[in-house]
C-alpha positions in Angstrom: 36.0 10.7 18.7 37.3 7.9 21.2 34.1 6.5 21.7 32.9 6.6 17.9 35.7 4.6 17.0 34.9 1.8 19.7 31.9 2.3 18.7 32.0 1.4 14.9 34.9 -1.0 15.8 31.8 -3.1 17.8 29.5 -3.1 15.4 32.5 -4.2 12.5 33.4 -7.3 15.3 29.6 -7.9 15.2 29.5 -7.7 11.6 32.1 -9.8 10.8 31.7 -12.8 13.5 27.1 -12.4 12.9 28.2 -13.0 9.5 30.6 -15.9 10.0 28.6 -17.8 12.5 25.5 -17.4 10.5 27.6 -19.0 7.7 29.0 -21.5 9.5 24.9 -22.9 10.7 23.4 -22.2 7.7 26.5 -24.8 5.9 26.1 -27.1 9.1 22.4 -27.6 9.1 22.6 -28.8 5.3 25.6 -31.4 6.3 23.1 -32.4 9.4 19.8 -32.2 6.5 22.1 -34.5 4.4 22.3 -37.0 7.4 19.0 -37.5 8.6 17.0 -36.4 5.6 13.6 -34.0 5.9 11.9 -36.2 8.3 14.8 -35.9 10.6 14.9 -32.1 9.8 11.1 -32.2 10.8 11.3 -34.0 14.3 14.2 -31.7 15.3 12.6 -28.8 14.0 9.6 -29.7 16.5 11.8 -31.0 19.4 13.3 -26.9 19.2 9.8 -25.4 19.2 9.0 -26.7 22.7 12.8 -26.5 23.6 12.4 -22.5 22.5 9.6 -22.2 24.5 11.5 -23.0 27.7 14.6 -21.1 26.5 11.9 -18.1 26.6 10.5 -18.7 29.8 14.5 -19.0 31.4 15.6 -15.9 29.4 13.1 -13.7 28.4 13.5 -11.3 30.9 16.8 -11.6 32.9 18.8 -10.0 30.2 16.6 -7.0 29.5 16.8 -6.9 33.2 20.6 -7.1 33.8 21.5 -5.1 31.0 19.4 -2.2 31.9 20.0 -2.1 35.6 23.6 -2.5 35.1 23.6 0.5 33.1 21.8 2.4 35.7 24.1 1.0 38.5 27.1 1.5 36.2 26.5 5.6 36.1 26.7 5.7 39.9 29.9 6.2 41.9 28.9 3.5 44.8 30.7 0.2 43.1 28.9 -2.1 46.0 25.3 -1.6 44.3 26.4 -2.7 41.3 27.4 -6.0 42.5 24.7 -6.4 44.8 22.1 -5.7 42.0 23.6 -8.0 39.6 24.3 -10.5 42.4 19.9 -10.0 42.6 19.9 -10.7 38.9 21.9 -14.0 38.6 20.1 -15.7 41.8 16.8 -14.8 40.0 18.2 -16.0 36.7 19.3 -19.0 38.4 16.2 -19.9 39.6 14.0 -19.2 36.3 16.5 -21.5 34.2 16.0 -24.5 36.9 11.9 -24.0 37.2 12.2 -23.6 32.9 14.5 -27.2 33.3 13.0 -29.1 35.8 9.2 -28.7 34.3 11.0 -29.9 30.7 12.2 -32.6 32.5 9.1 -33.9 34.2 7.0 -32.8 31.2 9.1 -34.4 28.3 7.2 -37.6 27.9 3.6 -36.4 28.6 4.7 -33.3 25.9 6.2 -35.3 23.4 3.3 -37.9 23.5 0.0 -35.2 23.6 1.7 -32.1 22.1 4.1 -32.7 20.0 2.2 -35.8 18.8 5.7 -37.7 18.3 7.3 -39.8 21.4 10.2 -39.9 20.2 10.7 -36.3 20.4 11.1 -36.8 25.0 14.3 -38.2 24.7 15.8 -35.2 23.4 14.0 -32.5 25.4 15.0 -35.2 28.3 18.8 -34.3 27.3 18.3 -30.7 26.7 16.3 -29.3 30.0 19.7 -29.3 32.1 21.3 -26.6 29.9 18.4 -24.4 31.0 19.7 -22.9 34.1 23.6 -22.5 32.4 21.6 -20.4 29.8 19.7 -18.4 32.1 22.8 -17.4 33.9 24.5 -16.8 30.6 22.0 -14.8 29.6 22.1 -12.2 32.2 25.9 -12.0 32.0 25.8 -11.0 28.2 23.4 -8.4 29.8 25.9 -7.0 31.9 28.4 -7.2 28.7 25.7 -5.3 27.1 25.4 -2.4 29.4 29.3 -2.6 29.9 29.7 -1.9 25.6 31.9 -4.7 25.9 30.9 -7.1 22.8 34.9 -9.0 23.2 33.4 -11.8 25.4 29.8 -12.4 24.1 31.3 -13.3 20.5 34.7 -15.3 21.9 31.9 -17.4 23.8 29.3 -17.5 20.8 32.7 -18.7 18.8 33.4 -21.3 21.1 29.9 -22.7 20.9 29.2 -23.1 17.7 33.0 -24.5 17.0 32.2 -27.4 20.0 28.5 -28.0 18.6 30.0 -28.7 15.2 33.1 -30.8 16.4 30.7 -32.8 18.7 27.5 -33.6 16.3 30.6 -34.6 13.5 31.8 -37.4 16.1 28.7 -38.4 17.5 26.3 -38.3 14.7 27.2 -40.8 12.4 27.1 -43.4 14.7 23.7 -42.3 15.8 22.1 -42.0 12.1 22.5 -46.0 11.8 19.9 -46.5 14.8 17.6 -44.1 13.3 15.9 -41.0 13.6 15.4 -40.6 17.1 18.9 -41.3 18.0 20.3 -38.9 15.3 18.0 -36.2 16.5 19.2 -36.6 20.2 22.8 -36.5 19.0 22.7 -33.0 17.1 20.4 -31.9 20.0 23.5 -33.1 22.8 25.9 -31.2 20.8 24.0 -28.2 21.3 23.6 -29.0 25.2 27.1 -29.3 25.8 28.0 -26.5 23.4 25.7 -24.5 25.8 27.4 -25.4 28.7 30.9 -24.9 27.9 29.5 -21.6 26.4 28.1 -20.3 29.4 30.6 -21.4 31.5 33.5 -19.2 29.4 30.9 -16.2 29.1 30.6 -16.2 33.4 34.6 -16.5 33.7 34.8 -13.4 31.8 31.9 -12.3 33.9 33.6 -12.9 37.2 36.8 -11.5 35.7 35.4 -8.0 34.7 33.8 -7.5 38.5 36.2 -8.0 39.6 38.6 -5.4 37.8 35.8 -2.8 37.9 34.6 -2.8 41.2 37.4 -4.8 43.1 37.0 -5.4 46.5 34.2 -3.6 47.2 31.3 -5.2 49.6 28.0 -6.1 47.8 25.0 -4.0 48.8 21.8 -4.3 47.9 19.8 -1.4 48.0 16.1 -1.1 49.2 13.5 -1.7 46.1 16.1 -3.6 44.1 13.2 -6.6 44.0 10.8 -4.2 42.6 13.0 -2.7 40.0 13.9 -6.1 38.9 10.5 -7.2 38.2 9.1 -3.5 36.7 11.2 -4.7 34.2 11.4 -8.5 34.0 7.6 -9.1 34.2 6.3 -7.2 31.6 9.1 -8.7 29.3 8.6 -11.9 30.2 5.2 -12.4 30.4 5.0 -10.6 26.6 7.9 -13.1 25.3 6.5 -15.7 27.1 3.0 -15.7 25.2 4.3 -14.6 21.9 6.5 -18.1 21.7 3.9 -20.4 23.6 1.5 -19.0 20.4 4.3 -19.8 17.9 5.0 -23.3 19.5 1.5 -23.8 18.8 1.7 -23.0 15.1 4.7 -24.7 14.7 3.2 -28.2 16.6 -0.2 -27.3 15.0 1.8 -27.3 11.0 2.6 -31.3 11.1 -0.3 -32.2 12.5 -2.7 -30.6 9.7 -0.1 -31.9 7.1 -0.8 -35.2 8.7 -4.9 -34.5 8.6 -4.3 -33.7 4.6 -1.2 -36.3 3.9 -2.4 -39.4 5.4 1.5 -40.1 6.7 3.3 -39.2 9.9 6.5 -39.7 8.0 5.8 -37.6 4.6 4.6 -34.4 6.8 7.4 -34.8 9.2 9.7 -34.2 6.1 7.3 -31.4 4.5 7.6 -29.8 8.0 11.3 -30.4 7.9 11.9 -29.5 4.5 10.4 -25.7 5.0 11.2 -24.8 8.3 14.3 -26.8 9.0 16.1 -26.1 5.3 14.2 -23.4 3.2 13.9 -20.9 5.9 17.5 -20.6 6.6 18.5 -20.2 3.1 15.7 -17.3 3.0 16.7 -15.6 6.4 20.5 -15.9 5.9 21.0 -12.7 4.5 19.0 -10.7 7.0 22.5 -10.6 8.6 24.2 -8.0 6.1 21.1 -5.8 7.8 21.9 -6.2 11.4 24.7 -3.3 11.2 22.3 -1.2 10.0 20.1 -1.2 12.4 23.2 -1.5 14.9 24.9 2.1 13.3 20.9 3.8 12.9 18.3 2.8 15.5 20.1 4.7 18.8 19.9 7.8 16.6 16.2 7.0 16.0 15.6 6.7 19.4 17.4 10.2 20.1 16.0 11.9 17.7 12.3 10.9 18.8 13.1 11.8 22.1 14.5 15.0 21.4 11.8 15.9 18.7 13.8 16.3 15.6 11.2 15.9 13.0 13.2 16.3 9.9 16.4 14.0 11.5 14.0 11.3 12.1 12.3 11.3 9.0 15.9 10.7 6.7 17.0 8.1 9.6 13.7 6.3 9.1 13.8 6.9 5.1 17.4 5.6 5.7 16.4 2.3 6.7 13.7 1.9 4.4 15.8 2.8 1.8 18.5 0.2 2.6 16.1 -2.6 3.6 13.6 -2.9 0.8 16.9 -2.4 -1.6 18.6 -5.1 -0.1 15.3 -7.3 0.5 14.3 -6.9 -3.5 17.9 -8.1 -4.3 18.5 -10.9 -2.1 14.8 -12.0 -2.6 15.1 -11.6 -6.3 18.4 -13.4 -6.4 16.7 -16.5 -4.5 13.6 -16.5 -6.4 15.7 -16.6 -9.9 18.2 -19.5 -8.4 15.3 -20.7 -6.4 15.9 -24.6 -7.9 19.7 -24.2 -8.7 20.2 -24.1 -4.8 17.8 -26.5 -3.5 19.6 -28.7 -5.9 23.4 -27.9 -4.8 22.3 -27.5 -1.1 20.5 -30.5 -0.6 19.6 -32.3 -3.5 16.3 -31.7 -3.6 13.4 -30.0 -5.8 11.1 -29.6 -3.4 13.7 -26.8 -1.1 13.5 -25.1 -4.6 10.0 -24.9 -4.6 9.5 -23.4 -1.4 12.9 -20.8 -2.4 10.5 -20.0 -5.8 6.9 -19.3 -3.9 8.4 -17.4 -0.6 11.8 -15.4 -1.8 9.3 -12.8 -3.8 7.7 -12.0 -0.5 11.1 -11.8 1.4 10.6 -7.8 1.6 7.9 -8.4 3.5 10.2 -10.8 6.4 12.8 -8.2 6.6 10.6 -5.2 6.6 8.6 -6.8 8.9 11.8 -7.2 11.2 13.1 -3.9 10.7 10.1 -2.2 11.2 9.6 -4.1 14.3 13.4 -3.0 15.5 12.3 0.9 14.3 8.9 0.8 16.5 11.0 0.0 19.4 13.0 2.8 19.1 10.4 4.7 18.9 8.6 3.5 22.2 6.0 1.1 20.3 7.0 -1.6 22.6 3.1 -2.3 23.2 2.4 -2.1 19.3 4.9 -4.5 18.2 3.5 -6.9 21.1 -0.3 -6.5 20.0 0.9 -6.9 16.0 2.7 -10.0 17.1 0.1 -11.6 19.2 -2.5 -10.9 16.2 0.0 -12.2 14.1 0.3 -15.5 15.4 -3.3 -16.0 16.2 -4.7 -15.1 12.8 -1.8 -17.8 11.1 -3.2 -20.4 14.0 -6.4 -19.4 12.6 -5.4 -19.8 8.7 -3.3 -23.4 9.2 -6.6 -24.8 11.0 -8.6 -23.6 8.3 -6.4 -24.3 5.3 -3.7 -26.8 5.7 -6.2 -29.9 6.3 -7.3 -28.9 2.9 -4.7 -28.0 1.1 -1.8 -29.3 3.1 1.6 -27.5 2.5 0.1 -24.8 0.0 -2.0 -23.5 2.4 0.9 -22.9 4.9 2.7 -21.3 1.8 -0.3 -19.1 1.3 -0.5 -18.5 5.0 3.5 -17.3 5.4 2.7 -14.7 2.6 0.0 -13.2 3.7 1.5 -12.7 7.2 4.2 -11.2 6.1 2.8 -9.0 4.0 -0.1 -7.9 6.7 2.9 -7.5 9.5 4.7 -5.0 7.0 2.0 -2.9 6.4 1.0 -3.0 9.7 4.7 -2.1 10.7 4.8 0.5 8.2 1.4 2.5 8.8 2.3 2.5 12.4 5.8 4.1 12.1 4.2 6.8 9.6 1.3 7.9 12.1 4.3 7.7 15.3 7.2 9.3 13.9 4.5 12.1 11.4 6.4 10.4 7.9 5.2 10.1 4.5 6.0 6.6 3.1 7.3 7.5 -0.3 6.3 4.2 -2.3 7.9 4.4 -5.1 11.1 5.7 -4.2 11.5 2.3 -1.4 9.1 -0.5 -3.0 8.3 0.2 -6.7 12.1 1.6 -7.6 13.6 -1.4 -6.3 11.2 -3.9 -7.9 11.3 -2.3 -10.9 15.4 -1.6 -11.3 15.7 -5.2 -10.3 13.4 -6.5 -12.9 15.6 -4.7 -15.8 18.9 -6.3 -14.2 17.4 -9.6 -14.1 16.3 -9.5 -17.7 19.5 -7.9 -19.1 21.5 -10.3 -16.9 19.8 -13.5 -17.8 20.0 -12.4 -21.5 24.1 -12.0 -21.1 24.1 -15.5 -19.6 22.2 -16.8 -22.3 24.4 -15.0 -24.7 27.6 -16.3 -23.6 25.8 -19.9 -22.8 26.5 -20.6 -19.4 24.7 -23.9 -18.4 24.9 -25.9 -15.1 24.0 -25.2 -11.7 26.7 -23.7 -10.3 28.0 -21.3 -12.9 24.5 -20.5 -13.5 24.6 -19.6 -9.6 27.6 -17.4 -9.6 27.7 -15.8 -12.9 24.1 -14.5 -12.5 24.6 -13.7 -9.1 27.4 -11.5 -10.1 26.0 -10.1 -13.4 22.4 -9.3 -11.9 23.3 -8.2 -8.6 25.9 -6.0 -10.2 23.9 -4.2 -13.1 21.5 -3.9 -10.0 23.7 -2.3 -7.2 25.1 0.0 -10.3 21.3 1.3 -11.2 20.9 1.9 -7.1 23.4 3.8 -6.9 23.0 5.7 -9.7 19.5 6.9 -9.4 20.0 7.9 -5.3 21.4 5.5 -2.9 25.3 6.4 -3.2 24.4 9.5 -0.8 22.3 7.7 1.7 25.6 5.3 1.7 27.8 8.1 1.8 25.8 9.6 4.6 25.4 6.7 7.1 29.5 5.8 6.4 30.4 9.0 7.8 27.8 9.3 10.1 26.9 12.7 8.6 23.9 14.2 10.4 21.0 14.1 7.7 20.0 17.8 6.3 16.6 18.4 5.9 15.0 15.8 2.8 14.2 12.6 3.5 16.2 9.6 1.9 
């Protein structure tokens, strides 16, 4: 009982601070969208696809690493192989983040210039390569955190970031934005170096601090074959993350410069770029986060009950989950597409964010059953699936934005971010039927939704029209409230109260699926 209760009291502190930080960006990136406008939005935007790139290469694999040797170390009684392991770890860490800093250092300019297609993106990877080896170090403590079940300094140190990134870009930007894009850029982009820092920095005091209470003074010892355990793990992981983002950044650098081919403006498909990844997106992903405790609370007992071959168990977790994520999906995608201009309007004053809200929210099912069924696969020990549907992923969009966008410029990436997300569901989908022997029951997680949401939506709209609510905002909230109410009342009514019932007690499932 002791350790459910720490248990569900991590995953409510995740819950809660996920919930609050993803808040607290989403509102931050519209006061920074506000201050350098879309073609700002679009030269950070690309500036962070090579910068994520190197993040990968420094991080990838050292917290898989330290998190799963630690847990291995952690079950044995000899305290000074522990430390010695982990001492392994962080030296190897160390040195990934520094190669991953120094070649985004030497390469900024040359980058910038031939790959990015926009010089004055080197200045700011310039700035950010030295937080590279601080967030490979960081990386493998939150590792150890990991293994340790301790989520206490992971989310004081996540706090602290984001609360210096925001106080920093509000000093220095301003001043920046007067001198132009490339300055403002560099300033929200030096808020987020420093914030990295001072992050990482807390996150290893807290590091250093735990050794020392669990093992004490106990000698370091590092035993024979620790090298190869470390990379077993690391180099598979790495070299997996590794290409999946170098074939993103190529989409991602590949997206302006067809926009360009079709637009006839460096400026105009900067802020295109800008407008969908660096505002739209986060509006569409933002509620993903209500879905992170379920898969938190479910996916260890997927993983169990694969291992230990409990057919019907597995079949109502995975039904669970399904359940719970197209529900959610249809409401939170149905909510956007209905107040699809409303918010682009209120957010950032624009028509254009609404657009893109209108054409992708319908297929937002697809992105968060896409991400769920990704988390379920690798429960169920579809690391290498997942990896191969990703990398075919990726090349078929590079495919489609070659293809399409020089043609049809922004509509053709539109038509290309549907069609991958609804190919990477099914994909997802058919695989975890043929693994885990389940039937997909259609109707009761796709059609149901759609169709219960479709009634609240019509009844709801027809009371706001009754009582003649007009303007954005009370348009916002009132239908938000009306629809998603009559909605979540239907849900519950015709099944989903005892799947809730079920996963808040943590009632084993009996024998149907959900």
């Amino acid at each position: 009982m002791g350790r459910l209760k720490t248990y569900l009291k991590n995953v409510a502190i995740l819950t809660v601070t996920g919930l609050g930080l993803r808040a607290a960006g989403m509102f931050f990136r519209v006061y920074i969208a506000a201050r350098i406008g879309a073609e700002g939005m679009g030269l950070y935007q690309l500036i962070f696809t090579l910068y994520s790139l190197c993040i990968t290469v420094a991080t990838a694999g050292v917290s898989v690493a330290a998190t799963r040797l630690a847990a291995e170390e952690l079950a044995r009684p000899q305290p000074g192989r522990a430390k010695g392991v982990l001492g392994r770890v962080m030296a190897l860490a160390l040195a990934f983040g520094f190669a991953a800093g120094v070649v985004q250092l030497v390469l900024a300019w040359p980058a910038a210039r031939y790959w990015l297609g926009d010089i004055r993106a080197a200045p700011s990877l310039a700035l950010l390569a030295p937080s590279l080896p601080f967030m490979a170090v960081g990386s493998a403590a939150r590792g150890y955190f990991f293994a340790r079940r301790k989520v206490g300094p992971n989310v004081v140190s996540q706090i602290f970031e984001q609360i210096i990134r925001i106080v920093l870009v509000l000093l220095i930007l301003p001043g920046a934005v007067q001198r132009g894009v490339q300055y403002a850029c560099a300033a929200v982009l030096v808020g987020s170096m420093v914030s990295e820092v001072v992050s990482t920095l807390l996150v290893m005091w807290y590091y250093r601090r735990d050794l020392n209470r669990t093992f004490g003074d106990a000698p370091a010892q590092v035993p024979k074959g620790t090298s190869g355990r470390i990379w077993r793990i690391l180099a598979p992981v790495e070299g997996g993350r590794c290409l999946d983002s170098a074939l993103h950044t190529v989409e991602n650098t590949l997206v302006p410069a067809c926009l360009l081919a079709f637009l006839g403006s460096r400026e105009e498909s900067l802020a295109q770029f800008g407008a969908l990844k660096g505002m739209a997106m986060p509006i569409l992903l933002f509620p993903f986060s209500f879905l992170t405790p379920l898969a938190t609370l479910l996916m260890p007992e997927v993983t169990e009950a694969h291992i230990l071959g409990r057919q019907k168990t597995l079949e109502t977790l995975v039904g669970r989950i399904m359940l719970f994520t197209t529900t959610f999906s249809v409401l939170a995608g149905g909510l956007i597409a209905l107040y699809a201009y409303p918010l682009g309007r209120i957010l950032y004053h624009d028509e254009t964010i609404g657009f893109y809200l209108a054409v992708l929210a319908p297929v937002l099912p697809g992105m968060y059953l896409d991400a769920m069924g990704d988390s379920i696969l690798k429960g169920l020990g579809e690391e290498v699936a997942t990896f191969r549907y990703s990398i075919w992923d990726s090349l078929i969009r590079i495919g489609l934005v070659i293809l399409l966008m020089p043609r049809m410029g922004m509509k053709g990436f539109l038509f290309v971010m549907i069609c991958s997300n609804v190919l990477s569901a099914l994909l997802n989908i058919f695989r975890i039927e043929k693994v885990a022997r389940i039937r997909t029951r259609w109707y009761r997680w796709f059609v149901q939704p759609a169709l219960i949401f479709l009634i609240s939506a019509v009844l709801g709209q027809g009371a706001l029209r009754l009582v003649g609510v007009s303007g954005d905002w009370p348009q916002l909230l009132l239908g938000c409230v009306v629809t998603g109410g009559l909605y979540c009342l239907l849900m519950l009514r015709f099944g989903l109260w005892d799947a809730v019932q079920a996963i808040l007690t943590r009632r084993k499932p009996a024998g149907s699926a959900a």
